[in-house]
N, C-alpha and C positions, 0 to 999 in steps of 0.2 A: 375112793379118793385118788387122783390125779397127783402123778408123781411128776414133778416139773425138772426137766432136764435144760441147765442152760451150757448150751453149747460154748466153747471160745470167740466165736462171731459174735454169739451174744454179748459174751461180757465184753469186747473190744465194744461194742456198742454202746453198753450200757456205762463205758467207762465214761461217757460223751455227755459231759454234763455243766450245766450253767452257760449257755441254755442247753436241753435235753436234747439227742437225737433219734428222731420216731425212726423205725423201718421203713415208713414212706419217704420219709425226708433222705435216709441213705440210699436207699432203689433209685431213685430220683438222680443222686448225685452220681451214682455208681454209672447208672444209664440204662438199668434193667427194669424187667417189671418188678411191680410189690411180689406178685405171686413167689417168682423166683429167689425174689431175694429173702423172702421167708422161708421158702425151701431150702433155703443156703443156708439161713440162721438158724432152724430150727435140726439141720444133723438130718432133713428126708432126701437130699438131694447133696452130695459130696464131691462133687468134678464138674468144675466149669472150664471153661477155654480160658487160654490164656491172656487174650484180650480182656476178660470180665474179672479176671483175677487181679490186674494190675491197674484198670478201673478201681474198683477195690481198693486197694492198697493206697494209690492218689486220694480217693477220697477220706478213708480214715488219718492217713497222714496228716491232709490237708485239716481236717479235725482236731485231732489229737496236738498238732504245730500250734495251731491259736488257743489251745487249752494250757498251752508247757506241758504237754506229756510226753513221754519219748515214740519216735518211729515205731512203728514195726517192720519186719520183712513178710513177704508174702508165705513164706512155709510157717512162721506161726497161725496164719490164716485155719492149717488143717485143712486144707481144701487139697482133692487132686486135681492140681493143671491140666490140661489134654490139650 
């Protein structure tokens, strides 16, 4: 049995509802690939640059703004910058 770990990307993700946000649809928005950005979400991959980090952040902002949820900053992301 498969122990399911969701990471903080995740649930910032998964907070993204009515309508839903797929991981295609944020790769997309972010400007990365799907691959990467499931690497991201899934805790296999921990450091992106600092460009893709603040992609990131615009995009779930941008999300989270038309939900009324509040901002985040980029170091809840849990990601290392480089």
């Amino acid at each position: 049995m498969a122990v399911e770990v969701k990471t903080i990307l995740r649930q910032f993700r998964e907070e993204l509802i009515h309508p839903k946000v797929s991981q295609e649809a944020m790769a997309r928005k972010v400007g990365i690939s799907l691959q990467w950005y499931r690497q991201l979400e899934s805790g296999q991959q921990q450091t992106t640059s600092w460009s893709t980090g603040n992609a990131m952040l615009k995009a779930f902002n941008t999300e989270r703004e038309a939900r009324g949820l509040t901002a985040l900053t980029l170091e809840q992301f849990g990601l290392t910058i480089v």
